[in-house]
C-alpha positions as CSV (number, residue, x, y, z in Angstrom):
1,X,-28.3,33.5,34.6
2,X,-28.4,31.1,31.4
3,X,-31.0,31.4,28.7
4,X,-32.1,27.9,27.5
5,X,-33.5,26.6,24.2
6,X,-34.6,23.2,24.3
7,X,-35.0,22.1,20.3
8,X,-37.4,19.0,20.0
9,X,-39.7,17.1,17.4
10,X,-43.4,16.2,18.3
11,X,-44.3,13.9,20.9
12,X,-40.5,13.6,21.6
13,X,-41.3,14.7,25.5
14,X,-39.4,17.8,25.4
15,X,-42.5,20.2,26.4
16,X,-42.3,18.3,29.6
17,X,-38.4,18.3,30.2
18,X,-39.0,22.4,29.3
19,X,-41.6,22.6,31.9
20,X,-39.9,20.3,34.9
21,X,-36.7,22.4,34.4
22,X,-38.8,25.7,34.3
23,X,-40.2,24.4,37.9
24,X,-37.1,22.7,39.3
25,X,-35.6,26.3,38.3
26,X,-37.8,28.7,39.1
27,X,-37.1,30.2,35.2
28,X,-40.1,31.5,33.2
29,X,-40.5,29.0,30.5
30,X,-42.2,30.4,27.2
31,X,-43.3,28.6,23.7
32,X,-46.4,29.5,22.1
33,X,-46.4,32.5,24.3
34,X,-43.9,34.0,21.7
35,X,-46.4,33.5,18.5
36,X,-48.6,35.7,20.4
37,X,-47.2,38.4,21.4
38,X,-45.8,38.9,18.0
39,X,-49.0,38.5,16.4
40,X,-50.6,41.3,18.7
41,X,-47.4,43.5,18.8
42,X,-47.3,43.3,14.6
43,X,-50.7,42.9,14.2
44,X,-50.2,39.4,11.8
45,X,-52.5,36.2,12.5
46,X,-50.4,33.7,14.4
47,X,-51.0,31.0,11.9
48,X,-49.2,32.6,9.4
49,X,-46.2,32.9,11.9
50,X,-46.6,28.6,13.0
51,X,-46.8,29.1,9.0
52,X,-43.5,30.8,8.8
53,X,-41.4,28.9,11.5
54,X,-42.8,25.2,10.4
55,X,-44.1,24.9,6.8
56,X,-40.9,24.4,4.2
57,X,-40.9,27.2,1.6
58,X,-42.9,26.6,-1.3
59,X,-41.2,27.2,-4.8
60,X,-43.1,30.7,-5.0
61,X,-42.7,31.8,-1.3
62,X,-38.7,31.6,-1.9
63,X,-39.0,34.5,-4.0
64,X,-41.4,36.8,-2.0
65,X,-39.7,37.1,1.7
66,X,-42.9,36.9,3.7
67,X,-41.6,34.1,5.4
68,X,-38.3,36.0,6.4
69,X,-40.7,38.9,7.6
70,X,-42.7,37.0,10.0
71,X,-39.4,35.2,11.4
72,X,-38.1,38.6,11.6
73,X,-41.3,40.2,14.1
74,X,-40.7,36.5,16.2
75,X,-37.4,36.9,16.5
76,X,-37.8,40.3,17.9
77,X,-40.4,39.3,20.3
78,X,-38.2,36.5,21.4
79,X,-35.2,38.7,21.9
80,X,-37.7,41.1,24.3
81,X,-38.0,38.5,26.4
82,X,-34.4,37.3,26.7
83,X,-33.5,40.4,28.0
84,X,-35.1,39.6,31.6
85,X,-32.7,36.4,31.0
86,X,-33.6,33.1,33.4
87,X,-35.6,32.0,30.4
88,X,-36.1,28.2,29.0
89,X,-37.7,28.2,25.2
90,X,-38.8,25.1,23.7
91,X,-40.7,27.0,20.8
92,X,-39.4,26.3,16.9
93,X,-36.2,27.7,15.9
94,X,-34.8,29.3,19.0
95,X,-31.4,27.8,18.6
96,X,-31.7,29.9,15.1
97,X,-33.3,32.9,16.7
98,X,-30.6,33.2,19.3
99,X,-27.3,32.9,17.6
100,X,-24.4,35.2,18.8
101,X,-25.9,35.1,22.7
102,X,-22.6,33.5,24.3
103,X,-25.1,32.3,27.4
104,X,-27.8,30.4,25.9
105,X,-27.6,26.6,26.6
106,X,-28.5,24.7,23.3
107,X,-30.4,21.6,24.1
108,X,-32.1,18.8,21.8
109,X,-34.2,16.4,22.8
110,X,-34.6,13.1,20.6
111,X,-36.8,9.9,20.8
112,X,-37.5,7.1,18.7
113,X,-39.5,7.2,15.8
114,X,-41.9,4.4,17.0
115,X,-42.5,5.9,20.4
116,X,-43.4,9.0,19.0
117,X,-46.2,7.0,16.2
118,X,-47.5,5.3,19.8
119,X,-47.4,8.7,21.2
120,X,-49.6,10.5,18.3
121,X,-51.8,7.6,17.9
122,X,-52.8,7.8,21.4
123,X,-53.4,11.6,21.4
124,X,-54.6,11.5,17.9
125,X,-56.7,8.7,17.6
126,X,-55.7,7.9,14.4
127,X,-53.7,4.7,12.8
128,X,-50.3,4.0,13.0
129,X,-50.0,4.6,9.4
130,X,-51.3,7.9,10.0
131,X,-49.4,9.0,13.1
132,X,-45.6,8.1,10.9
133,X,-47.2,9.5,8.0
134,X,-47.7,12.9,10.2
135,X,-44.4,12.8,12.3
136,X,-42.1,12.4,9.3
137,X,-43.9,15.3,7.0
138,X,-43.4,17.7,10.2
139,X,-40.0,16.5,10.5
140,X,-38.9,17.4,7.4
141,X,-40.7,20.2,6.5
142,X,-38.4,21.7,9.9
143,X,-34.9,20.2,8.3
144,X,-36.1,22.1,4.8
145,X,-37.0,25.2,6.5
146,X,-33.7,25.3,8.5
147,X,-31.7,24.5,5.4
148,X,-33.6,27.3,3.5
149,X,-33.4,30.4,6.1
150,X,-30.4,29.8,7.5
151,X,-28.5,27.0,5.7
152,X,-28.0,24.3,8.0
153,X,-29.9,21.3,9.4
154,X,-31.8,20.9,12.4
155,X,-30.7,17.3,13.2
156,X,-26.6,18.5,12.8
157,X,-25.9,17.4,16.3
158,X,-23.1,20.1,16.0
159,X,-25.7,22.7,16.5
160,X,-26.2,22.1,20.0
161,X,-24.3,21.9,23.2
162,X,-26.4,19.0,24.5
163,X,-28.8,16.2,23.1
164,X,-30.8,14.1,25.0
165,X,-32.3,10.7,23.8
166,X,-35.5,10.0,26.1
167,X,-35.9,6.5,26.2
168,X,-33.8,4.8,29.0
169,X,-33.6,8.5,30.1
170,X,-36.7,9.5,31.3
171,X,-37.7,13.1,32.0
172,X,-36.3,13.3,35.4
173,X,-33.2,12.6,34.0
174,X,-32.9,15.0,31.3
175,X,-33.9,17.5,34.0
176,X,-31.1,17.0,35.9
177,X,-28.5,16.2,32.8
178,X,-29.2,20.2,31.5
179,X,-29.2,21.6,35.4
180,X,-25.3,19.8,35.6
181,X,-24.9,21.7,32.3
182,X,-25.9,24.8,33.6
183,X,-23.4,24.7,36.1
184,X,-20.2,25.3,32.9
185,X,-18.8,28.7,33.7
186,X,-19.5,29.6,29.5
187,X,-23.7,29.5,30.2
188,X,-23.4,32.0,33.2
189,X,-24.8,35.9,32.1
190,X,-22.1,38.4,32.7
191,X,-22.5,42.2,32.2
192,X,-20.9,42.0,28.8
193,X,-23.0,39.2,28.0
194,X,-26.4,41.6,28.9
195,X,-25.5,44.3,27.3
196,X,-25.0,42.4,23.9
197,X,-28.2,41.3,24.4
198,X,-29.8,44.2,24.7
199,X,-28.1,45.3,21.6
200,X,-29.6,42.2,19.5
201,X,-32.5,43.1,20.9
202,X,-32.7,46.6,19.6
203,X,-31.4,45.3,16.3
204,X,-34.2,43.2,16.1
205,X,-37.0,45.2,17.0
206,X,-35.5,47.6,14.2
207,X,-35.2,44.8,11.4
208,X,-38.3,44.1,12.4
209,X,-39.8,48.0,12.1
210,X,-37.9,48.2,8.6
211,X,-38.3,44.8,6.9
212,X,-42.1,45.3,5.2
213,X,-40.2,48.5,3.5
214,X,-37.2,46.8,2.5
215,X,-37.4,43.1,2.7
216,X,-33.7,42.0,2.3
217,X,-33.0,44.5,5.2
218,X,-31.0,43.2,7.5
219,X,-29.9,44.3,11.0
220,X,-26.7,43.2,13.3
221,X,-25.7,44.7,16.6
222,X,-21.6,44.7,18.1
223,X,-20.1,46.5,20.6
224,X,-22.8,49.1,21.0
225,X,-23.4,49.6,17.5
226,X,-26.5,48.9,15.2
227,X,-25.0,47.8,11.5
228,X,-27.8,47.7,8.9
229,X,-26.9,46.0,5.7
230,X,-28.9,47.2,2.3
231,X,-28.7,46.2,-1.0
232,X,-26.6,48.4,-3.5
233,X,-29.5,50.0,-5.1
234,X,-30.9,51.0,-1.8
235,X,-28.1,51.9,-0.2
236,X,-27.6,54.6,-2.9
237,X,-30.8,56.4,-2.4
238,X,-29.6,59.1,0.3
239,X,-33.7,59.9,1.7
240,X,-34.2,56.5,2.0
241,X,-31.5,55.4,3.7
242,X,-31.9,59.0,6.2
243,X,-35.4,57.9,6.9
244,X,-33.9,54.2,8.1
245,X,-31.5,56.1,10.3
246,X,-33.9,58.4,11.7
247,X,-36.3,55.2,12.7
248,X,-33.7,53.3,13.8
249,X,-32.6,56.2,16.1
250,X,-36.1,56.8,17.4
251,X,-36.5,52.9,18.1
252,X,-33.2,52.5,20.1
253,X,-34.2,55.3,22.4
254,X,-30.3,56.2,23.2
255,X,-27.7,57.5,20.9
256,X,-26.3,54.6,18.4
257,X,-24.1,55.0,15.5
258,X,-25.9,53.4,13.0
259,X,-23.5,52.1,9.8
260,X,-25.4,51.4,6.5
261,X,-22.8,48.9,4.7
262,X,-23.6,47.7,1.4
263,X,-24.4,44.1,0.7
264,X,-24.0,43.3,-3.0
């Protein structure tokens, strides 16, 4: 069955088109859920992974690779819980989290500035001053952070397969525009499809176990393999790189050929 991300700013409605499709579809639907099993599984406070997937990088953070860590342990506790696939995410970042997965349905969900202000001052309390003021920091502290992890912007409308604007389409609607969606032959799980999953997964949870030791560590999965890319000068230290291969080995639980390439 398809995985589904659904991408959204605040108080643009898309919790709720998440949840109505989760109950329309029977699908487990997951957000904060995944900030907290990393933080328990990795033993990190979950406010410094909100920190990591919302807050743009500061000049000094660019340098240190913290905030690629923490991406790195939600990623992998994402991935864990895409392998049971009929899942719908509407957390940050899952379009970025799960690139390469050939079944996951990439939905964003748009609405007008000035609904959103009406929307926060409501909730909030607060002036309407204050609610735009709010609404376009978050905004674009999500563009830089997209731009600075991965290069791209989260408002490309290239980056997903459908977006939504809820205004004269209500929730209802949206619900039922993603479940024809579903229905394309490209968003059904196959057994190909599962077992690169599973693979990813693996990869991840092993980027994950390595990263605090080598930060610019990074692990790929394909065709049954586990590619970990090093730096020259790490690559070229023979125990280290034994030790990596022994861990991953251990983490993988089956028997993986594991290629250390160099990245320059």
């Amino acid at each position: 069955m398809p995985i589904i991300t659904i991408s959204r700013g605040s108080y643009s409605r898309g919790k709720e088109v998440a949840e109505k499709l989760a109950q329309d579809l029977g699908y487990q639907v997951l957000s904060r859920d995944i900030l907290l099993e990393a933080s328990e599984h990795y033993n990190i406070p979950e406010i410094k992974l909100v920190r990591a997937i919302h807050d743009a990088p500061s000049i000094l953070g660019r340098f240190s690779y913290k905030k690629e860590t923490f991406v790195s342990y939600i990623r992998a506790a994402l991935l864990r819980q895409v392998e049971k696939d009929n899942l719908i995410y509407h957390g940050l970042a899952g379009h970025f989290l799960l690139q390469g997965i050939p079944h996951v349905l990439k939905v964003r969900i748009i609405a007008d500035l000035e609904d959103r202000v009406q929307e926060e001052m409501k909730r909030e309390k607060i002036s309407a001053a204050e609610a735009r003021r709010i609404l376009q920091k978050d905004d674009q502290e999500r563009r830089k952070w997209s731009k600075h992890l991965y290069g791209i912007d989260t408002w490309d409308p290239s980056l997903y397969d459908l977006v939504i604007r809820v205004k004269c389409v209500q929730v209802d609607d949206a619900v039922d525009l993603i479940k024809y969606a579903l229905k394309g032959s490209c968003f059904q799980s196959t057994p190909e499809n599962q077992k690169l999953v599973k693979a990813m997964s693996l990869a991840a949870q092993i980027e994950a176990a390595l990263i605090q030791e080598i930060p610019s560590v990074q692990v790929g999965a394909r065709e049954g393999e586990i590619f970990i890319y090093l730096r020259r000068s790490v690559c070229g230290d023979e125990e280290l790189v034994s030790r990596i291969k022994r861990l991953a080995a251990s983490i993988a639980d089956i028997e993986i050929r594991i290629t250390c390439l160099v990245k320059p």
